[in-house]
Structures are given as C-alpha cells and as structure tokens.
MITIVO-292563 format. One line per field, with one value per residue (C-alpha): x, y, z. Coordinates in Angstrom, 1 decimal. Layout:
BEGIN
X	[X,...]
Y	[Y,...]
Z	[Z,...]
***
This chain:
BEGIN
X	[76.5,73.2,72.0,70.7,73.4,76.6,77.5,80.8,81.5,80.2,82.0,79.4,77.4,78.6,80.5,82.7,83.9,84.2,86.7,88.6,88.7,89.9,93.0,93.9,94.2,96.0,98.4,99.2,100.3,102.2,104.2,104.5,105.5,107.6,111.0,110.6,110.6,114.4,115.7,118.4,119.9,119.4,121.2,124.2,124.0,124.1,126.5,123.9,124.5,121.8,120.9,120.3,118.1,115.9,115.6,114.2,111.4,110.3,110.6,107.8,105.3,106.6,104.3,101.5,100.0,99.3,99.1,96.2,94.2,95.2,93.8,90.7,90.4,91.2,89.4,86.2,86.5,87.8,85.9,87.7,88.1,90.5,92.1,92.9,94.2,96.3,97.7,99.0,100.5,102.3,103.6,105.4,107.6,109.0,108.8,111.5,113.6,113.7,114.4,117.4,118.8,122.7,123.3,121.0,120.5,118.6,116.6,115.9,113.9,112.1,110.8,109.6,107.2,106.2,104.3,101.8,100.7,99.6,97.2,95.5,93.3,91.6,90.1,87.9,86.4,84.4,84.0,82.9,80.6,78.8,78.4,76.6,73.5,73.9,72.6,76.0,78.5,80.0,81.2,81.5,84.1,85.5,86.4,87.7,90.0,90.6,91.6,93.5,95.2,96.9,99.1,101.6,102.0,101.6,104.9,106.6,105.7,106.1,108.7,111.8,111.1,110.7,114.3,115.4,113.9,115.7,118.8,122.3,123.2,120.8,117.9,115.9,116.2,113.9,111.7,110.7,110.7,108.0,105.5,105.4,105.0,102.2,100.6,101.3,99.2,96.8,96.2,94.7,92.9,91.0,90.3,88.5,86.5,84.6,82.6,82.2,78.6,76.0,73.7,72.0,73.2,74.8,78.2,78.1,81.1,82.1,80.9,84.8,88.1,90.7,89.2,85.9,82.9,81.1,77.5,78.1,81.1,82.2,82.7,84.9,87.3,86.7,88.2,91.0,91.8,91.7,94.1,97.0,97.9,98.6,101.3,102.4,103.5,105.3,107.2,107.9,109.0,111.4,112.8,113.3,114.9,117.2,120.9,119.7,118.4,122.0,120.1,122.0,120.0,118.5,120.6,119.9,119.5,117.7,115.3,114.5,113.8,111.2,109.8,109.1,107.5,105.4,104.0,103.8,101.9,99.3,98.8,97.7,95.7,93.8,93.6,92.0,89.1,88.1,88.5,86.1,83.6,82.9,80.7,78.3,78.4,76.9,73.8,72.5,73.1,68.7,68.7,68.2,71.6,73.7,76.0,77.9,81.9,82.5,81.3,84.4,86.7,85.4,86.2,89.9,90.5,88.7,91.0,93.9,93.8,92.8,94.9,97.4,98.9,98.1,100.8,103.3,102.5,103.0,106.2,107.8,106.1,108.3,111.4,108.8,108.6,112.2,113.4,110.5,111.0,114.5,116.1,113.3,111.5,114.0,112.4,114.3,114.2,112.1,109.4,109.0,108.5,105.9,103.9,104.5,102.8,99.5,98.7,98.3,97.0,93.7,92.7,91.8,88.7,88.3,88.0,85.1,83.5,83.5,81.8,79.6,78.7,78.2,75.3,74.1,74.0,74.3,77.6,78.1,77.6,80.1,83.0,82.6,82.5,85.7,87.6,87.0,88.2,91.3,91.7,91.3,93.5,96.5,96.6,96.8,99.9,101.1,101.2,103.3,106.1,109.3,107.9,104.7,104.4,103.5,99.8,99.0,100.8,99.7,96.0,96.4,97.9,95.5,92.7,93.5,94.1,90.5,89.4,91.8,91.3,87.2,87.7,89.2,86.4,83.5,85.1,85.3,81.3,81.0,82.5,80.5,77.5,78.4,78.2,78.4,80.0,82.8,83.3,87.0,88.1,86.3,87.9,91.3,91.7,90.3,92.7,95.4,95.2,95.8,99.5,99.6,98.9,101.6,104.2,103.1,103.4,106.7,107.9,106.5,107.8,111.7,111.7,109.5,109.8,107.0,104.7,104.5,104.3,101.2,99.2,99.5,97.9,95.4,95.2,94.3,91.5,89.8,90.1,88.7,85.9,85.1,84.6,83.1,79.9,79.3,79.6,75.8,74.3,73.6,70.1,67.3,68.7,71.3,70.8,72.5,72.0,71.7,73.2,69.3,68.9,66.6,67.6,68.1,67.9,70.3,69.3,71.9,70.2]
Y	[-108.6,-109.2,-112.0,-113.3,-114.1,-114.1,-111.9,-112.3,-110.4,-113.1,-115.7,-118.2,-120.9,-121.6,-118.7,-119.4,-122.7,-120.6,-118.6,-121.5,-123.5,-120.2,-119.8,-123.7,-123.3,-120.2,-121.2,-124.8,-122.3,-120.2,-123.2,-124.6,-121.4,-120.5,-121.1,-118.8,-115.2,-117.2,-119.3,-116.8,-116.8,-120.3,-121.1,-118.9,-120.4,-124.1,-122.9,-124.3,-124.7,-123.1,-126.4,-127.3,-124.5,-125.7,-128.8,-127.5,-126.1,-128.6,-130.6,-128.3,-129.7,-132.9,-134.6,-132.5,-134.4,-137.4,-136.5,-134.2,-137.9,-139.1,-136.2,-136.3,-140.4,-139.6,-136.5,-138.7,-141.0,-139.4,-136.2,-132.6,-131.6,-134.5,-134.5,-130.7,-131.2,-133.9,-132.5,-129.4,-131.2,-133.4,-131.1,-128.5,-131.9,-131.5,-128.2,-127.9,-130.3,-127.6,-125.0,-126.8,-128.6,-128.7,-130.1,-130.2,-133.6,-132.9,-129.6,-131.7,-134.6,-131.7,-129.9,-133.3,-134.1,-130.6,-131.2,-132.9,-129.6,-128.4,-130.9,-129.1,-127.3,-130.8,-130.4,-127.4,-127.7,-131.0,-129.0,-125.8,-127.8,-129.5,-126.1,-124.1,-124.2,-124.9,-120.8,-120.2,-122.7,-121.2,-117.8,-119.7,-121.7,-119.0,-117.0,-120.1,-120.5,-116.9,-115.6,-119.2,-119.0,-115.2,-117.6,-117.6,-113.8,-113.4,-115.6,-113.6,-110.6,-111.4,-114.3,-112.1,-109.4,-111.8,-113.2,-109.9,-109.7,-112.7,-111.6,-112.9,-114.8,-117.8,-115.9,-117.2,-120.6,-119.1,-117.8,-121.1,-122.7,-120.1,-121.4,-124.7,-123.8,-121.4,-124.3,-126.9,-124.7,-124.1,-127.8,-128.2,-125.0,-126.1,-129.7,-128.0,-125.2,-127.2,-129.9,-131.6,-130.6,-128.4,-130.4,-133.1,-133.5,-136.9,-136.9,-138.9,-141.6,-143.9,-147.1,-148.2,-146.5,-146.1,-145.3,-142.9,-145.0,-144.6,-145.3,-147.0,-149.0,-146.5,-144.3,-146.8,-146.6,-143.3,-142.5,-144.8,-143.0,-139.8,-140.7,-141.5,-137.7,-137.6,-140.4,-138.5,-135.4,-137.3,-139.0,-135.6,-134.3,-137.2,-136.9,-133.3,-134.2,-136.9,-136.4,-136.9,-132.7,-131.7,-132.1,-134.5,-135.2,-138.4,-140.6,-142.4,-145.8,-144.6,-142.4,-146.0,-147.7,-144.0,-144.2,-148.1,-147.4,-144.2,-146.5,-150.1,-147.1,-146.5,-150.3,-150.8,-147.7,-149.1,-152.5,-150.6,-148.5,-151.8,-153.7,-150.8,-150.4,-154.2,-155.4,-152.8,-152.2,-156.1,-154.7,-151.1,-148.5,-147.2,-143.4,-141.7,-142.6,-141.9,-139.3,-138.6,-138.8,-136.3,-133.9,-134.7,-134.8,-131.6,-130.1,-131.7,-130.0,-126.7,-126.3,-127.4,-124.9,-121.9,-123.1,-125.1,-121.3,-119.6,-121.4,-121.4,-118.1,-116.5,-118.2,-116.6,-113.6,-111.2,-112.1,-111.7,-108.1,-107.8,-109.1,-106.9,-103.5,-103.4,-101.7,-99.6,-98.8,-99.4,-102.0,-102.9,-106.7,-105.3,-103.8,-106.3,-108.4,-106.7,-106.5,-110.3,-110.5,-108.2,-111.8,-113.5,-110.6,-110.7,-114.0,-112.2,-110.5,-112.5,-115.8,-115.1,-113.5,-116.2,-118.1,-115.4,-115.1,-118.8,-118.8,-116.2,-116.9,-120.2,-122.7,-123.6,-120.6,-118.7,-121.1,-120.6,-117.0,-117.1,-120.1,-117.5,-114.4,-116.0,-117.3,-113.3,-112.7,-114.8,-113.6,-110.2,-111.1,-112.4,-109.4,-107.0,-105.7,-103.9,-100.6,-100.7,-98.4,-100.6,-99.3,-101.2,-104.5,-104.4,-103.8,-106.6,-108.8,-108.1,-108.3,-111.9,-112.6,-112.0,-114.4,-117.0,-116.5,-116.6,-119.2,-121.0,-120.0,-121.3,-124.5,-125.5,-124.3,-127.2,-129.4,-129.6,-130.5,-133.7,-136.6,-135.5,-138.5,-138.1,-134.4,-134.8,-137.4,-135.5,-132.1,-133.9,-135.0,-131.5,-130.0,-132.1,-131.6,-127.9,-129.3,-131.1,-128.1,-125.8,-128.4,-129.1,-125.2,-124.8,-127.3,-125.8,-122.5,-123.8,-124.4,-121.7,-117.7,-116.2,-115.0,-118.3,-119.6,-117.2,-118.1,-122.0,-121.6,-118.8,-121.9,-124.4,-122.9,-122.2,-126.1,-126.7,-124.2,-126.3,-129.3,-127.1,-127.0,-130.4,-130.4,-130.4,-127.4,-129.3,-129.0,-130.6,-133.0,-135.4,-138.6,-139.8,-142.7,-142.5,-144.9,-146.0,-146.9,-143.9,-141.4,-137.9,-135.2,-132.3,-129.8,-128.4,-125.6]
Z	[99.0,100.2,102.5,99.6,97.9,100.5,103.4,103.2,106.1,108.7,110.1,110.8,108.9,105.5,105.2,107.9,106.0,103.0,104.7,106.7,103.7,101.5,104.4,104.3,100.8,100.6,103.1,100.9,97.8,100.5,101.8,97.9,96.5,99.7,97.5,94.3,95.8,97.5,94.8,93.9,97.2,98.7,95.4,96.3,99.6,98.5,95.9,93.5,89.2,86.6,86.2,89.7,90.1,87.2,88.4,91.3,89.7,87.7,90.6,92.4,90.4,89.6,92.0,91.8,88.9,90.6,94.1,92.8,92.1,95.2,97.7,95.0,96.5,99.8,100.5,98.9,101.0,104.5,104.2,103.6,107.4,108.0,104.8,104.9,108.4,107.4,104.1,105.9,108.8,106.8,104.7,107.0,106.8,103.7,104.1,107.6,105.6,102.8,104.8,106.5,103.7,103.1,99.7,96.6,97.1,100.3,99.0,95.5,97.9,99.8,96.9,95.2,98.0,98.7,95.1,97.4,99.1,96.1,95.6,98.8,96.1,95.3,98.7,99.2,96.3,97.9,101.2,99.3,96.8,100.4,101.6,99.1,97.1,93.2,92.6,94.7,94.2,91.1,93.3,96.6,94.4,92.7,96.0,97.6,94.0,93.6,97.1,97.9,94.3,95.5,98.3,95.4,95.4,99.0,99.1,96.3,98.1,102.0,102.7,101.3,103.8,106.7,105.4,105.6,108.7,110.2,109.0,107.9,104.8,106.0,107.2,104.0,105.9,108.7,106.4,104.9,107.8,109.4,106.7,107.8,111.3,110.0,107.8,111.4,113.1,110.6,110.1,114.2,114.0,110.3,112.1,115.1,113.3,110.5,109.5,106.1,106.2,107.5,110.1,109.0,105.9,104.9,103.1,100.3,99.7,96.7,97.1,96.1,96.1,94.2,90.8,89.6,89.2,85.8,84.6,80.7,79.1,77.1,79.6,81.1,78.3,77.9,81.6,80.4,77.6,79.8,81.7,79.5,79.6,82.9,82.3,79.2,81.3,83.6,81.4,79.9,83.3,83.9,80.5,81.1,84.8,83.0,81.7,77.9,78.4,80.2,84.1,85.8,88.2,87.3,85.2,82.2,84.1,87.0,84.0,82.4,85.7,86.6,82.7,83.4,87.1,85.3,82.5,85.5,87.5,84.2,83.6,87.6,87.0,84.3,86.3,88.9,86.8,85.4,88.5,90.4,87.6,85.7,89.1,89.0,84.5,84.0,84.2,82.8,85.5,86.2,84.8,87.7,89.1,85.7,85.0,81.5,81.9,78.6,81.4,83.3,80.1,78.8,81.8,82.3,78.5,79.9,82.9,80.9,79.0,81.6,84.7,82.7,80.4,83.6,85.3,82.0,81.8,85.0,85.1,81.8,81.9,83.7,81.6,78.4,79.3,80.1,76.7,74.6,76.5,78.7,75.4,73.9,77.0,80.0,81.7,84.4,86.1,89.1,86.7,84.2,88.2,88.5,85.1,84.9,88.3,87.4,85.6,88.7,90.5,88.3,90.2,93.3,91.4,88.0,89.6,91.7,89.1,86.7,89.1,89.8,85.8,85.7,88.0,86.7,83.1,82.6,82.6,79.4,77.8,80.8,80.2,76.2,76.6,79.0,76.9,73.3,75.4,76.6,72.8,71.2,74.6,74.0,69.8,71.5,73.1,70.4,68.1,71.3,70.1,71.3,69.8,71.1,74.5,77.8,78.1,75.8,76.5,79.7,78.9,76.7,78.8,82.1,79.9,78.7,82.1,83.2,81.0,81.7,85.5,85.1,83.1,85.9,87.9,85.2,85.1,89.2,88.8,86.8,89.0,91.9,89.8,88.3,90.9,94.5,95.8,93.5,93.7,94.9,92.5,89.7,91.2,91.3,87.6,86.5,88.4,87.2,83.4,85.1,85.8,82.6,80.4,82.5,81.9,78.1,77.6,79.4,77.4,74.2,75.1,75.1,71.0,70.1,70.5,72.8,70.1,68.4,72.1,72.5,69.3,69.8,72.9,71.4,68.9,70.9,73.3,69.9,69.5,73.4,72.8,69.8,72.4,75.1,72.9,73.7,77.5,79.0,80.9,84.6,85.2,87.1,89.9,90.5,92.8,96.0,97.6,102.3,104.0,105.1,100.8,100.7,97.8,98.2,95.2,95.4,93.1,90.3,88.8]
***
C-alpha cells in the first residue's frame, strides 16, 4: 500500500501500534481458544461426561458478555496500554490453572474467568481508533479485527502439534500452559512498546465511570432499554448450565440465587446510568457536544448479527458438513474440519476489507451492503443439500462469509466515530451483543434443523438492515473537551 494510505510493512509510528495491538489481541483469542483443538483429550484425561464437556464451552463465553463492558470502562478510563498489559497478565492465571487442573470442578472455574480474555478485543479498538485518521480507521480497525480474530485458528491449528510435541498422555497440559507464558510475556513487552497516543495528543476520559454518558433523556432510557439483552443472555446461559437442561453443574438452588444476582446486577446497572447521567441532563446538553445513542444501538444490532452467527456458526459448521455429505460424498470428520474452518479463515482478508470499503464509500451504505449480503448468504445455505456436489456449498458458504466478516469490519468503522472519550465503553457493548447473538443462535440451533437455523438468521439481518437505514453517516466533527477547557475537533469524515 502506499504511504498514503498504510505501509504496512514498517514498524514505526502508527503502524507499529497497529501491529502490537493486532499481536496482543491475537494472542487473548489464542489463550481463550487454547482448549477446543484439546477438548477431546483433556476430557479422556479428566475422565470427563458429554455433559461436562458442554458445559465447558458454554462456560468459555459465559463471562465474556459482561466482562466485555467492563474492559470497555476500564480501558476508558486507564488508557489501552495498561489495560492490555493488565488483561493478558492476569489472564495466563486462569489459564496455568486450566492447564493443571485435576477434576472438572477445577477446569470448570478456569474456563469461566478465562471469558475475561476475550473481552481483550474491547481494547484495541480505543488504541487503534487514537491512532488513525477517520479516512483510515475503518482498515486500521479491520486489520487489527481480522488478523487478531485468526488467534482462534492459529490455536486449532498449532497447540495440538505442540501437545504432540511435548508428548505423553498429558502433553496437552504443556500446551496450554505455553500460551499463558506466551500471553505473560506479551503483556510487559505491549506495556513498554506503546503509548495510548501519538505525541501531543490528549487522551480523552469520561468525566464519570461506570456507565456511558448520554446527551438527551431519551437516550437515557434508551441505553437502559439496551441493556436488558445482555441480562437476557445470561440468564439464558445459566439456565442452560442449570440441572433443569440435564447439566448438573449448577443446581436448581444455586441457578435461582445466579438468576436473582443476574437480574440484582441489572437493577444496580440501571441505578448507575441514571446515577451518571441525571447531573449533567438538568439542563439541555449545547449541540456541539451531543451525540445520538441509536448510533450505538444500531450498531449493537449490526454486530449482533455479523459477529454474533459468525461465532454460532463456526462452531456447528464442521459437523453441518459432516451430517449433509459423509454418506453421499464421503466426508470424513477431518474434512468437514476443514470446510467448517474456511468460515473463519475469510476474516484474515474480508475484515480489513470491509473497513477498507467503508472509507472508501461511505459507512452506512458499506454496512447495508454487507448486512443484505450476509442475508442472500445465509438463505444460500439454507437451500444445500446432501445431493448437491461440495463446490458449490463451499462457494456458498465462503461467500456468505465475506459478508459476514466485512460486515464485522464496517461495523468497528463506526465505532470509533461516535464519542472519542467513550470509544471503549461504546466498543464494549457493540462487541457484546456479538456474544449475545452467538449464544441466542446456539440456542436456536438446538430445536431447529440447520436450514431452518440458516433462514432465521438470513431473516433477521433483513430485519437489522431495515434499522441500519436509520443509523447516521458520521460526518463533519465531533467535540472533545482538554483538560485546559479548551475544545478540540477531531474530524470523522
């Protein structure tokens, strides 16, 4: 590329963030992902049930959804560099216990808090979006997303030839255990090679913490009403972890007492948005310094459904080929692997380029484009059928991947662009309705067959372009208040 756009073949200035920031994130979904590629034989280890090892799963992203708001307030307020740091220190933690766990009680605690790394995401996007120019941000984004995103496959496709590498029936132990030494070292070398912004330039904070600021009223009850999803899908994952689904893990008791701390959790949440926002919404917030909060909600629907059947995808995929073509085309286990994976492979390219296309052409009318594509993409799917030959399913499916992965893209070149100061927290409920549309799918997709499964999500982008239309191209400038009271413009187009 030219120097122009971005060199990416330097390693100084902004693009040397770009690819610190890119590693830090791809080694959080390394160190999250770290068990899949093993599951099958760390549960013949711990002599584990089916059930167990579902649990496990879900428990991956169990925390997720709210730690995701959490690093969004902390990285706002502490700055990236130290949060990054911090997030990848703490968690080669729970990832040592993990790898030298005895019983599933021990291995079920690990992979609960190892949710929290992968909230890491939340993160770059602040330090990216302080980085780079609006006429950038979209591609600087989508290469940090995109290249970070592939530390899922890079697990898959490295950790169980390091266990074999290690050797003996625990060598998978080792493996696990080497990403949280990786991500331990990572986390000093990220805090002593960047900075949350170029020279001179002030990082912006929230006047309060602990809730988004918002500019009108009824944005304030909007942002409530926003929220109540989040609760919803953790409910939904602690009914699915409780004994009333045949997972014993949590009993019925101990569910009630986690369904009355979810909903205590929402109430204090609510307490604290009005708490943070009636002070400064007694008088009417002056112009220059207003933002519109549907641009935040149109974006939390946009990503739920991109991110959120990416991840519900990816994760029935392979079996999806299995089941249609083991018997007329002999797919085998390892190959139907494989095709599942292409999905996921797609992000490395089609990520960055939806972020690319957004500057280029325009936001709004890149993230429609993507959102309809993924739509057409998903009915494809739908219609596959045992007879077909693979080319075709495959073409299919990689194509409706490209739009779900640019899609991803488009939406995080939003982001940046709404209200600096509140980049993280903005970045962190976006990214959260990510986790909330994986689980909602998964969910869906255990009472209905996989092509129903495929057009109700092909349905429902159609209904999130619908409110896509609505979301505001960002233009002109928007308004950030130094430390000295003067105002500084940051341009978004």
């Amino acid at each position: 590329m030219s120097s122009k756009k971005l060199t990416l073949f330097s390693f100084s200035g902004k693009i040397k963030i770009l690819h610190m920031t890119w590693i830090a994130f791809f080694i959080s979904f390394v160190v999250w992902f770290n068990h899949a590629p093993l599951m099958l034989v760390i549960a013949k280890t711990l002599g584990m049930s089916n059930s167990e090892v579902k649990t496990i799963l879900i428990l991956n992203v169990a925390l997720t959804i709210p730690a995701r708001i959490i690093i969004g307030i902390l990285v706002d307020k502490f700055g990236p560099k130290r949060t990054y740091s911090t997030l990848l220190a703490a968690g080669s933690v729970p990832c040592f216990m993990f790898a030298f766990a005895e019983n599933f009680e021990q291995l079920a605690l690990a992979r609960f808090l190892l949710g929290f790394v992968g909230a890491g995401f939340v993160i770059g996007i602040r330090m990216v979006g302080e980085w780079f120019p609006a006429k950038q941000v979209g591609i600087a984004e989508g290469i940090y997303g995109g290249w970070g995103n592939f530390g899922s496959a890079a697990a898959a496709g490295i950790l169980p030839a390091l266990s074999l590498a290690y050797g003996g029936d625990e060598g998978w132990r080792y493996a696990i255990a080497s990403t949280g030494l990786v991500a331990l070292v990572y986390s000093v070398i990220y805090f002593f090679s960047v900075s949350d912004t170029p020279k001179g330039s002030t990082y912006f904070k929230p006047k309060k913490s602990g809730a988004m600021e918002v500019t009108s009223t009824g944005d304030m009850y909007f942002y409530i009403l926003m929220t109540m999803p989040l609760y919803l899908a953790l409910t939904l994952l602690n009914w699915k972890l409780s004994s009333a689904v045949g997972v014993n893990l949590v009993s019925m008791p101990f569910a009630i007492g986690i369904y009355i701390a979810i909903w205590t959790l929402f109430l204090y949440n609510v307490y604290k948005i009005v708490h943070i926002n009636k002070a400064h919404l007694k008088q009417p917030v002056d112009k220059i310094h207003r933002y519109k909060f549907k641009q935040v909600a149109i974006l939390d629907l946009a990503y739920f459904i991109t991110f959120g059947s990416e991840l519900a995808v990816v994760s029935m995929l392979p079996l999806f080929f299995f089941d249609t073509f083991h018997e007329t085309r002999d797919v085998t286990m390892v190959q139907a692997g494989l095709l599942g994976g292409s999905f996921a492979f797609i992000n490395l390219i089609a990520r960055p380029t939806g972020g690319w296309i957004s500057d280029k052409i325009g936001r709004k009318l890149s993230l429609s484009i993507f959102i309809l594509g993924l739509s057409a993409g998903y009915f494809g799917m739908s219609m596959i059928k045992s007879e077909w030959s693979l080319i075709p399913a495959v073409l299919i499916t990689m194509a409706c991947s490209c739009f779900v992965s640019g899609g991803c893209g488009a939406v995080y070149a939003i982001v940046p662009l709404i209200k600096r100061r509140m980049t993280g927290q903005i970045a962190g409920m976006v990214g959260a309705y990510g986790n909330v549309g994986g689980v909602l799918f998964l969910t869906l997709l255990s009472f209905v067959p996989s092509p129903v499964f495929f057009m109700i999500i092909a349905a429902v982008a159609l209904a999130i372009l619908v409110a896509v239309q609505f979301i505001d191209e960002p233009k002109g400038h928007m308004a950030e208040i130094q430390d000295d009271g003067t105002i500084e413009m940051i341009e978004l187009d």
